[in-house]
C-alpha positions in Angstrom: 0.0 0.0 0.0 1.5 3.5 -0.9 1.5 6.1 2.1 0.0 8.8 1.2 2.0 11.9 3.3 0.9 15.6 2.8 4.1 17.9 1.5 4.3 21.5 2.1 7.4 22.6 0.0 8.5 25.8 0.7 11.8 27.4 -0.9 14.3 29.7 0.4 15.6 32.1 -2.2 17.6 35.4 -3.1 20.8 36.5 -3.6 23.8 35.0 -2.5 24.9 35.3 0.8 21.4 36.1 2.6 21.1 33.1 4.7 18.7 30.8 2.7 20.9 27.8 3.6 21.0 28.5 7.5 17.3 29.7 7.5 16.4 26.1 5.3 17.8 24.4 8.1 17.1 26.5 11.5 13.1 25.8 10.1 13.5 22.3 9.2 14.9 21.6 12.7 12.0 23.8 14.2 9.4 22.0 12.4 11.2 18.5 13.2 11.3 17.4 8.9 14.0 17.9 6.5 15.5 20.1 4.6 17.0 20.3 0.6 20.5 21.9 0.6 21.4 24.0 -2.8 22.8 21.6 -5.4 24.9 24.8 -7.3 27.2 24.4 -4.2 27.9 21.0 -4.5 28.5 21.0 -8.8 30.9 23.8 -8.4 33.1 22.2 -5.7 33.5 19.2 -7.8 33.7 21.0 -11.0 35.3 24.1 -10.5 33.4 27.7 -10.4 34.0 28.5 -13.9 30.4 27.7 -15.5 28.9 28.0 -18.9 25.1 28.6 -19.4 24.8 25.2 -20.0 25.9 23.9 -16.8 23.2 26.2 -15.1 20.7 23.8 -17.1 22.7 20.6 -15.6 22.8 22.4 -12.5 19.1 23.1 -12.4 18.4 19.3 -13.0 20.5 17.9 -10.4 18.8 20.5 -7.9 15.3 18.9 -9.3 16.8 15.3 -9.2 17.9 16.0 -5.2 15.1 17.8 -3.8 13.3 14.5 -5.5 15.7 12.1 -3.7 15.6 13.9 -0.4 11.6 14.4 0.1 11.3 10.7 -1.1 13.4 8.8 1.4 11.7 11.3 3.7 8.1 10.0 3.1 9.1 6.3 3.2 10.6 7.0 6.7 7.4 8.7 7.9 4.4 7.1 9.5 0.8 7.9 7.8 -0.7 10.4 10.3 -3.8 11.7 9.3 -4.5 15.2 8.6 -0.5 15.7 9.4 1.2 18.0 7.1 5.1 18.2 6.8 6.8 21.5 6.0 10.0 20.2 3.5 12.6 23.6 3.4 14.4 24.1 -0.1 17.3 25.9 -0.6 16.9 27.1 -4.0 14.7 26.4 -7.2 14.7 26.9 -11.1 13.7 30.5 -10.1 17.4 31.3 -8.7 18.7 29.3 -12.0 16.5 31.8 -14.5 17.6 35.1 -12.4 21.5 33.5 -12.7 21.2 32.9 -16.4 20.0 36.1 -16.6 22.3 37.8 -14.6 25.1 36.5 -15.7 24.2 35.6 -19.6 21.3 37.7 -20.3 19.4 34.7 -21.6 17.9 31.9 -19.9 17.5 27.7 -21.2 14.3 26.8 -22.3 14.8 23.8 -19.7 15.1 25.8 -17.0 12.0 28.0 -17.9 9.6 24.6 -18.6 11.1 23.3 -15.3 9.9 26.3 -13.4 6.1 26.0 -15.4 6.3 22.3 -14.5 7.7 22.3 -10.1 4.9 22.8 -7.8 5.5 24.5 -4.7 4.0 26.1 -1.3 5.7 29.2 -0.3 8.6 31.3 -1.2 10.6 32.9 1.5 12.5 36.1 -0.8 15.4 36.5 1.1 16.8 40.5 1.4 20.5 41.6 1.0 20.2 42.7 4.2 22.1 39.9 6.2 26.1 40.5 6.7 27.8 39.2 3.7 29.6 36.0 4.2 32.5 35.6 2.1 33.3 31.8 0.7 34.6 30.2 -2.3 32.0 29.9 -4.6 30.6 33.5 -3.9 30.6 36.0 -7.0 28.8 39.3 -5.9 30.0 40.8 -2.7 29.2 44.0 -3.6 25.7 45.6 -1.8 24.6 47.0 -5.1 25.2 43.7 -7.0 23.3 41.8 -4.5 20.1 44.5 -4.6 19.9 43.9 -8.2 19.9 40.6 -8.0 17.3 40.6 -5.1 15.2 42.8 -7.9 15.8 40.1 -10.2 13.9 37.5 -7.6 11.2 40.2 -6.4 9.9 41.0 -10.0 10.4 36.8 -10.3 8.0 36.6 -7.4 5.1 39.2 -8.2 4.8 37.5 -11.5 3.9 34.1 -10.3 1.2 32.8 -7.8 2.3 31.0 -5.1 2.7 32.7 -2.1 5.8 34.3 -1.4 7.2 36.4 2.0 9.6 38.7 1.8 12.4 37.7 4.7 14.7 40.4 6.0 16.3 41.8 9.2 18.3 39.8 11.6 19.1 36.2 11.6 16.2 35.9 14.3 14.0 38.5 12.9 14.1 36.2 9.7 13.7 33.3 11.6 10.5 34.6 12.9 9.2 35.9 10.1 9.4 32.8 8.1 8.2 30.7 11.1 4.7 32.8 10.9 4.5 32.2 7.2 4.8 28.5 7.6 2.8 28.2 10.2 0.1 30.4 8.3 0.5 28.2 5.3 -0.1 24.5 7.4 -3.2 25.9 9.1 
């Protein structure tokens, strides 16, 4: 008999460097579920940080083929609960793939832009340039006014679409809370 488990996804996303992968996992461990860490991390460490706008496509398919994995082997470890909903965190979707294409290329993949018609999610938590920037390897845009363009990028991304979306700003706790609110709105 398949289990049939209600999913809430909800993604975290915005420019680099404004805490969508320590707010993914601060809610998941609120909300006792799981989280999907950004796949873009994880390509570029094994291949090198030099990327064509091809690899964003192969990058946006391996984010699709993990956040499938992950939420999977999540619902075959869960017991069927009635009228239980589980909250699943995202770091990242084909929406931060489109605004990096066309940042960085000025064009976007057709791939990328069907994937985005064809994922189906909860919630969007836009995360602000507002957070300090913290500088790693695979960061491009430390720059304030970079970053607020980009975040532009995601807002305009956001109004055109209809699932929900909160915009997530302040400190690391005033983002926390915000977002907390929001999910808990969305599983009422």
């Amino acid at each position: 008999m398949d289990k049939k488990i209600a999913i809430k996804k909800i993604v975290a996303i915005g420019p680099e460097s404004t805490g969508k992968s320590r707010l993914c996992e601060m809610l998941a461990s609120h909300f006792h579920t799981i989280w999907v860490p950004e796949y873009a991390r994880e390509y570029l460490l094994t291949n090198g940080t030099q990327y064509t706008l091809d690899q964003l496509s192969d990058i946006s398919a391996g984010q699709i083929q993990a956040e499938e994995q992950i939420i999977y082997q999540f619902i075959k470890t869960q017991p069927q609960i009635a009228d239980k909903v589980f909250p699943v965190f995202i770091d990242t979707d084909l929406y931060v793939m489109k605004v990096w294409s066309e940042f960085v290329f000025n064009q976007c993949n057709n791939a990328i832009l069907n994937g985005i018609v064809n994922r189906q999610y909860d919630l969007y938590l836009l995360c602000k340039p507002d957070a300090p920037w913290v500088k790693d390897e695979l960061r491009e845009y430390p720059d304030y006014t970079s970053r607020e363009k980009l975040f532009h990028y995601y807002k305009d991304a956001m109004i055109n679409q209809a699932v929900p979306w909160v915009e997530i700003s302040g400190s690391y706790e005033e983002r926390f809370n915000t977002a907390v609110k929001a999910v808990e709105k969305l599983l009422q």
